[in-house]
N, C-alpha and C positions, 0 to 999 in steps of 0.2 A: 058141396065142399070140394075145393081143387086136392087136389092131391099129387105129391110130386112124385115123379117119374119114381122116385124109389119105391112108393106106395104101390103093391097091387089092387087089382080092382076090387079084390074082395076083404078091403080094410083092413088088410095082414100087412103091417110093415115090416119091409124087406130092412134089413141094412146090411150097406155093402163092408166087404172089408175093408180098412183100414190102411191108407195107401201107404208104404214103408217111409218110413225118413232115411235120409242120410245120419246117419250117426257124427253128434256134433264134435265136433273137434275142438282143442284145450287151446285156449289163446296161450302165444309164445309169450312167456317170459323172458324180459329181456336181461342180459346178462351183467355183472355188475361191471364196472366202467373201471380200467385198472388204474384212473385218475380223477379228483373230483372234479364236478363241471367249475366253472370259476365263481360262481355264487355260491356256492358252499365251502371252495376254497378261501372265499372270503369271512367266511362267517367262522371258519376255524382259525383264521388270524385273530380275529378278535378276539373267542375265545381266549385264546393263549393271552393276548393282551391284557385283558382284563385280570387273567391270574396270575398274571408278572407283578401288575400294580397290585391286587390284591396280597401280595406274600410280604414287602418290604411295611406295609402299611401293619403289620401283624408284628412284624417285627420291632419296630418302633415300636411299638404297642408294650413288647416285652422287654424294650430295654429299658423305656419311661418308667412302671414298674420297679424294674433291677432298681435305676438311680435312686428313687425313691424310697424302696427299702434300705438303700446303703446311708442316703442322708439322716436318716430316720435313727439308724443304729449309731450314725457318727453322732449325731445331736446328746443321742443318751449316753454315748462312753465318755463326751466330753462333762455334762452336766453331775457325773456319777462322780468324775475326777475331779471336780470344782466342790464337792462334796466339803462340807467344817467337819473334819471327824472330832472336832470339842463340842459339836451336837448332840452327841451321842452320848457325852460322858454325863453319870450324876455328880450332882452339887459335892458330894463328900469328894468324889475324883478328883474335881476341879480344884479344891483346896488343898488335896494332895501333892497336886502339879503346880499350884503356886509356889508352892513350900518348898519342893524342890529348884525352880528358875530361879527363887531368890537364894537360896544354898549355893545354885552355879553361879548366879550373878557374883558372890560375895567372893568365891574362889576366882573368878577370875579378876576382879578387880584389885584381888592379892598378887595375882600372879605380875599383873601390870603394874604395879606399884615396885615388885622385884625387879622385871625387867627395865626400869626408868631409872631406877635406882644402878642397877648396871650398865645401864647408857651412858649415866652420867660421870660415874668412874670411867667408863672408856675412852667420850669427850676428856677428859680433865689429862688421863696418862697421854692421850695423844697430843692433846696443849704444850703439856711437859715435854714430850718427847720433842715435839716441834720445835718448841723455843732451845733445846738442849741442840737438837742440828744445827739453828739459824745461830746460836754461839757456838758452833765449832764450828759452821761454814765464814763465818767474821772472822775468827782467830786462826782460819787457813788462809783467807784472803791475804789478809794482813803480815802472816806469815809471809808469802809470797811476796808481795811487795818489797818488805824489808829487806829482802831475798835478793831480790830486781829479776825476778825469771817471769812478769806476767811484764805488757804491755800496760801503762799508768796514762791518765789523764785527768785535770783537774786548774784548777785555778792557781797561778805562783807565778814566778818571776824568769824572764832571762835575759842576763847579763853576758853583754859582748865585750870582751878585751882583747885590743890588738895592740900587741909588744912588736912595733918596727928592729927596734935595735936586739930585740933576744936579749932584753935585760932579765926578764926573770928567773926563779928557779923552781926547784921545786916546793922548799919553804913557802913561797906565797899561796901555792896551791893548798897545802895540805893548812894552811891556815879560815885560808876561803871555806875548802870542804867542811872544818871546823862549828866555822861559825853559823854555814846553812843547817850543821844538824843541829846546834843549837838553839837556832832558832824555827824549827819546827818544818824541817824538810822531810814530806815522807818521801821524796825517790829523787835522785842528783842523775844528772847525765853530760858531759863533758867527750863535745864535740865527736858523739856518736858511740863512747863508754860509758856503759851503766857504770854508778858508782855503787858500791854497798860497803858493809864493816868491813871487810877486807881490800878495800881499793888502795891501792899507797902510787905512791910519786918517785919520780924522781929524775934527776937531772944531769947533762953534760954538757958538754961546747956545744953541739947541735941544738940545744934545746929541750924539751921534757918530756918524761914517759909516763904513763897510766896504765899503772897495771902490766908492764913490761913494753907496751905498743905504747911507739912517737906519737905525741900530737903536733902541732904547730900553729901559727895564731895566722888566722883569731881565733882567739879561743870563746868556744860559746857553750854556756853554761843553761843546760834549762832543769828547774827546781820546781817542783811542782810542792805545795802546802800554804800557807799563810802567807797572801804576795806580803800585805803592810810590813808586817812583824819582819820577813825576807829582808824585805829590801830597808828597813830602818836598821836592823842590824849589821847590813854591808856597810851603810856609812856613815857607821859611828865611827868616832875619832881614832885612830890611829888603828881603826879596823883594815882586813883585807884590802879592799877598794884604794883606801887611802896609801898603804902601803907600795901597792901597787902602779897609782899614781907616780907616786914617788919615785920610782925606778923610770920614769919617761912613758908609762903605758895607760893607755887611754879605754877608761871603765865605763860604759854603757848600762843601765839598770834600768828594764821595763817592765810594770806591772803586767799581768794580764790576767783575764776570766779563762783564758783555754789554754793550756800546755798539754801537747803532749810529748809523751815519750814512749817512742817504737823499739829501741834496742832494753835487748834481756842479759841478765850475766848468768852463766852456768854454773847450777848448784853444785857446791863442794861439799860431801860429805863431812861432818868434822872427826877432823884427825884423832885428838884425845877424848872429849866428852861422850857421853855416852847418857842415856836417863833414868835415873831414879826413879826407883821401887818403892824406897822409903818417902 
């Protein structure tokens, strides 16, 4: 049998010692990096990405929710409020509360029978009342008229008379004026003088006055009332007109639809009268 060098010859094995090692040394740990490498920088973007999107998607989540419970609550307060509370009443109720709508019914169609009833007196005094202005607004008018202090117009007559020689006087005037109020003249005016109850005449060598102021001819007359009735009474026989003729003065007499009269006379209070109480 071989036997190696360690072996002695007399089958006693030797063994050598044990040649020292080096004593191993601790692999260096490397230090941590005071920035990520770019591949894990990248991988913490996403991160964060993913729980960006992740948070609003939660949120919706909880508003969807909210909405839903608020629809939910609006559905039932409206439904509660559409509620018949005569659902709820028994039969005996219900006849209770008929009893009484037709008690209010009955009072109030009293009460409307009242107030119609007062309407219609109201209507009626204000009728009254009405028609009592519109105759005392006619019998001012009228007043005023007869007066001569309003401006008049109206259908009647006007007669031109021109006296070349100043034959006339005042007689033929106060004649003429006569017979217009006679025969239905509401307002006289003589060549730019209103005439009313108190107008007078009168005359001299020069010729005639009205009301204290000259005229002189032509004399033009305008009358406003009843042209026909007017002018059939100027020339009747031995009337104004005629008379006038007569004297050498030349009488014109035209109907017409439209007269008017612009001059006013000034109201004179009256002197003596005064009006009764009685």
């Amino acid at each position: 049998m071989t036997t190696s060098p360690e072996e002695h010859s007399d089958g006693v094995e030797t063994h050598e010692p044990p040649t020292p090692q080096a004593p191993e040394t601790d692999p260096q740990v490397p230090e941590p990096e005071s920035e990520p490498a770019p591949g894990r920088r990248r991988r913490l973007w996403t991160r964060i990405g993913r729980a960006s999107v992740a948070a609003p998607r939660a949120m919706h989540v909880l508003l969807l929710v909210i909405c839903l419970f608020l629809g939910t609550a609006l559905v039932t307060q409206v439904r509660s409020q559409r509620h018949d509370p005569l659902e709820t009443l028994k039969q005996e109720d219900l006849v209770i509360l008929l009893g009484e709508l037709d008690e209010r019914e009955k009072v109030l169609r009293a009460e409307r029978a009242e107030l119609q009833t007062r309407l219609d007196q109201l209507r009626r005094a204000a009728d009254q009342r009405s028609a009592a202005d519109e105759a005392v607004r006619k019998t001012t008018e009228l007043a005023r008229v007869n007066a001569g202090t309003v401006p008049v117009t109206g259908q009647g007559v006007q007669v031109t008379v021109i006296d070349k020689d100043n034959a006339l006087g005042a007689t033929q005037f106060v004649m003429a004026l006569g017979e217009l109020r006679n025969a239905g003249a509401e307002a006289v005016e003589l060549n730019g003088v209103r005439l009313t109850s108190r107008a007078y005449f009168s005359s001299d060598a020069r010729g005639v006055l009205v009301n204290g102021q000259r005229i002189s001819s032509p004399y033009v007359w305008k009358i406003i009332g009843p042209a026909k009735t007017i002018a059939a009474a100027l020339e009747i026989q031995a009337g104004s007109a005629a008379q006038m003729r007569a004297k050498g003065a030349q009488v014109d007499i035209l109907e017409s639809e439209r007269i008017k009269i612009d001059s006013v006379a000034t109201a004179q209070p009256p002197a003596w009268a005064v009006p009764s109480n009685n």
